[in-house]
C-alpha positions in Angstrom: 96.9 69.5 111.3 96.1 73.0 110.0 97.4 73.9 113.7 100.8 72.5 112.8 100.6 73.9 109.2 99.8 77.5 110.5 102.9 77.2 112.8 105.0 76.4 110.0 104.0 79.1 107.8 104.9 82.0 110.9 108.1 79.8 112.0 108.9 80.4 107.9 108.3 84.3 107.7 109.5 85.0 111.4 113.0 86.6 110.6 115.8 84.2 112.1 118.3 86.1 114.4 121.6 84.0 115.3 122.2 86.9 117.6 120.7 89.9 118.3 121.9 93.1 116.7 122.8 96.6 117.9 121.8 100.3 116.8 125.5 100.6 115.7 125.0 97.8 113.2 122.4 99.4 111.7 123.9 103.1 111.3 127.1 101.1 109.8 124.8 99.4 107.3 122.9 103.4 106.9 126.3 104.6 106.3 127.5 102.4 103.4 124.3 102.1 102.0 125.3 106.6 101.3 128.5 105.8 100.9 127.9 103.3 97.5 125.1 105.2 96.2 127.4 108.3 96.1 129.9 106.0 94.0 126.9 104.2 92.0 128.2 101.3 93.5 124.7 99.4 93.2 126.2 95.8 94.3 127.3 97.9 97.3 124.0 99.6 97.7 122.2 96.3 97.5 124.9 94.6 100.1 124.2 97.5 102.9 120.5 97.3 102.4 119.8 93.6 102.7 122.3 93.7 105.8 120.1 96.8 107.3 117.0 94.4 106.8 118.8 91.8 108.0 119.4 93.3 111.8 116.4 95.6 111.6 114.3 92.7 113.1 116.9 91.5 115.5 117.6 94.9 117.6 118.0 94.6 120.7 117.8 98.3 121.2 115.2 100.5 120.8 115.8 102.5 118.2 115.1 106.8 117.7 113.4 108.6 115.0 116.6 109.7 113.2 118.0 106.0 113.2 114.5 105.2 111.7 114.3 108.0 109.1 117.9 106.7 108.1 116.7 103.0 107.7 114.0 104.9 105.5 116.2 106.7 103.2 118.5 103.3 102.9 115.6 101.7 101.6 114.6 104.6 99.6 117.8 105.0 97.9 117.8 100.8 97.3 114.5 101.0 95.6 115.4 104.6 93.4 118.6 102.5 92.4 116.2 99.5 91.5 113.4 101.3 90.0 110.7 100.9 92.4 109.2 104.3 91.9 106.4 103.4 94.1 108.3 102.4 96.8 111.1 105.6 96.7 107.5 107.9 98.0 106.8 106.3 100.3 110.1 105.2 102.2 111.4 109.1 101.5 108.2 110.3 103.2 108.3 108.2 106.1 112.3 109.1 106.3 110.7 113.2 106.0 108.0 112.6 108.4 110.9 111.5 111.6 113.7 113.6 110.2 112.0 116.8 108.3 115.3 118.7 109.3 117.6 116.0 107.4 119.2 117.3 103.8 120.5 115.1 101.2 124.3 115.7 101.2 126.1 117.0 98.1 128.4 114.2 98.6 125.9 111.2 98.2 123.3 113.0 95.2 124.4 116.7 94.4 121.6 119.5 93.4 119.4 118.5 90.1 119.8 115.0 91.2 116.6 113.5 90.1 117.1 110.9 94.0 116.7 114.8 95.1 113.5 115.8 93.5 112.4 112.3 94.3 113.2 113.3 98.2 111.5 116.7 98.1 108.1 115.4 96.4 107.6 113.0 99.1 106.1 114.8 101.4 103.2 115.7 99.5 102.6 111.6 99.4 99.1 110.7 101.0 100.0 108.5 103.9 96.1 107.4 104.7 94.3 106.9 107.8 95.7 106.4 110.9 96.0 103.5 113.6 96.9 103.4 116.8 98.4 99.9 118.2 97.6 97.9 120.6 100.1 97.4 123.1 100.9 94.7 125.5 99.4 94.8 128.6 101.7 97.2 130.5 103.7 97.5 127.8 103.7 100.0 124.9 104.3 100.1 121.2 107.0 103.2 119.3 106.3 103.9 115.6 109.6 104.9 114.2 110.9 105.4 117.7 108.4 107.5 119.2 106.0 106.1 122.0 102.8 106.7 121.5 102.5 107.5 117.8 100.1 106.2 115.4 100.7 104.3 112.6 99.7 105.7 108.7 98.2 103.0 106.7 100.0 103.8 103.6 103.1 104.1 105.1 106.4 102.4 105.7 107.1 102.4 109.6 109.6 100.5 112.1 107.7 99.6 115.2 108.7 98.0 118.3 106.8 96.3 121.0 108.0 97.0 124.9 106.8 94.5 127.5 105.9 95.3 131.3 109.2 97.1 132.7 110.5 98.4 129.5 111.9 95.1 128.0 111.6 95.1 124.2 110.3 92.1 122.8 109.9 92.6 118.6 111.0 95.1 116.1 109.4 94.6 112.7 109.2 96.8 109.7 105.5 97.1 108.3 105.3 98.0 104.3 102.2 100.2 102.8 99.0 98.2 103.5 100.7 95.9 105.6 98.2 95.0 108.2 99.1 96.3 111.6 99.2 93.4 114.3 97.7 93.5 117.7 99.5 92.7 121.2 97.5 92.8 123.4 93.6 93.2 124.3 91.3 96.1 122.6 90.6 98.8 125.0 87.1 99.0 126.5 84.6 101.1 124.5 83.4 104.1 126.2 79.8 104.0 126.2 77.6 105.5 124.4 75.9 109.2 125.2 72.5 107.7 125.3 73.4 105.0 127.7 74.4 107.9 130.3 71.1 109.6 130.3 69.7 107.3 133.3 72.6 107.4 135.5 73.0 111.3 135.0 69.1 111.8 135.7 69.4 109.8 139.0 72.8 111.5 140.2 70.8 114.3 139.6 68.0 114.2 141.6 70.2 112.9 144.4 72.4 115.8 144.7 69.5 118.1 144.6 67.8 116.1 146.9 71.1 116.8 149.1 71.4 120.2 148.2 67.6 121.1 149.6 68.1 118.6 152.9 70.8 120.5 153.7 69.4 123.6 153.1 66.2 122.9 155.0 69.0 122.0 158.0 70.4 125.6 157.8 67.2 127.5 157.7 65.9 125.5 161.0 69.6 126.7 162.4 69.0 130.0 161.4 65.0 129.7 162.7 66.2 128.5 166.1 69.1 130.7 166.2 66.5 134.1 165.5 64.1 132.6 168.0 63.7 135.0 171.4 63.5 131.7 174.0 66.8 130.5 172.6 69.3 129.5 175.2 72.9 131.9 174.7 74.7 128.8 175.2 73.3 127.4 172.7 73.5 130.6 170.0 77.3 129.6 169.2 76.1 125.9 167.8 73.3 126.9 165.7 75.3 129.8 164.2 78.5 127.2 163.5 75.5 124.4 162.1 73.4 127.2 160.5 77.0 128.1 158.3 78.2 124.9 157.7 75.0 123.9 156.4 74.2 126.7 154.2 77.9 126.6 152.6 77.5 122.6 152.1 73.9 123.1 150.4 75.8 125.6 148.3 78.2 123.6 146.6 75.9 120.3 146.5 73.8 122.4 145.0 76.6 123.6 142.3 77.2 120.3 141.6 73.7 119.3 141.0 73.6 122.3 138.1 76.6 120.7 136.8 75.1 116.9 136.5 71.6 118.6 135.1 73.5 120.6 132.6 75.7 117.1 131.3 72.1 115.2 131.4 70.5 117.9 129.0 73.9 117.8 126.6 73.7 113.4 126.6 69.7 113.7 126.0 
């Protein structure tokens, strides 16, 4: 029973999607959403932003940072127009963070626009600690269409999931303090310095061990090679073994400095 009731409480907040929507939808809704704010047309305003939030989770494209900063400054310019001060930060800063190039036009809030002074203070917003998600396995998971990124705790951000072979699977919008999902399994720990200190000590003494058998081979080369009742045929050999040896014991030996020097540094 609590099964089925948990089912029915995702089925009710996963976003329903008729049909899936493209990235040209979305810069449409972008585009009105500047267009009735520059003529403080607020039903408009309202109209273009529940429309953008309507086909944000139904993409079926990915989407790029400057299609994401613009979904940002949509639901900035909603929230200025509504009087969420609180959300106006922290959707301009996200918009800033993809898009730090992008200027308000004159057209949609001219100079000593307080939506301006709004836009410029945002990037001093604190976005808080960072997280990076946890992909599918052999997928991956873009923050405000970049691959890779990590996602601020305190701040607005689009993300979408890519399965095996690029095929994108969920786009959802994540508000401050929303708690970021996982896809797929945690990534193994690495382990700890201390728990190296064994395994370093041993590959260690083995390479050293190495490095003095071999060069114990080249100095009976070298004995042999020296010695008076030495058969000439036999000169060329000891001289090729006697090299080969030394030059081995060499860079064993190298690489059992190495291993004692990262054994000292985990101790």
């Amino acid at each position: 029973m609590l099964f089925l009731l948990a089912s029915a409480a995702l089925a009710q907040d996963a976003p329903t999607c008729p049909a899936p929507t493209s990235l040209s939808q979305l810069k449409d809704a972008t585009v009105r959403g500047e267009e009735s704010f520059a003529n403080l047309d607020i039903d408009g305003l309202g109209q273009a932003a529940g429309d953008a939030e309507t086909a944000l989770p139904c993409l079926s494209e990915a989407i790029t940072p400057r299609d994401a900063a613009a979904y940002h400054r949509l639901m900035g310019m909603h929230a200025f127009a509504t009087q969420e001060r609180e959300r106006v930060k922290y959707e301009f800063h996200a918009a800033r963070k993809l898009e730090p190039g992008y200027e308000v036009p004159q057209a949609v809030a001219p100079t000593g626009h307080p939506m301006i002074a709004a836009y410029e203070e945002a990037v001093l917003v604190d976005e808080g600690a960072l997280s990076q998600p946890v992909p599918p396995e052999g997928g991956y998971v873009t923050v405000g269409g970049v691959r890779g990124a990590a996602r601020a705790e305190l701040s607005p951000a689009i993300l979408q999931v890519f399965e095996e072979g690029d095929a994108l699977s969920e786009t959802l919008y994540l508000s401050p303090g929303a708690e970021l999902p996982m896809w797929g399994p945690l990534p193994e720990p690495l382990p700890e310095p201390k728990q190296l200190r064994r395994p370093m000590l041993a590959a260690t003494a083995a390479t050293g061990v190495v490095a003095l058998g071999l060069q114990g081979v080249a100095w009976s080369s070298k004995n042999k090679f020296l010695d008076t009742d030495t058969a000439d045929a036999d000169l060329e050999g000891l001289y090729a073994r006697n090299r080969a040896t030394y030059f081995s014991s060499v860079g064993v030996g190298a690489v059992a400095v190495g291993l004692g020097t990262v054994t000292l540094l985990v101790w």
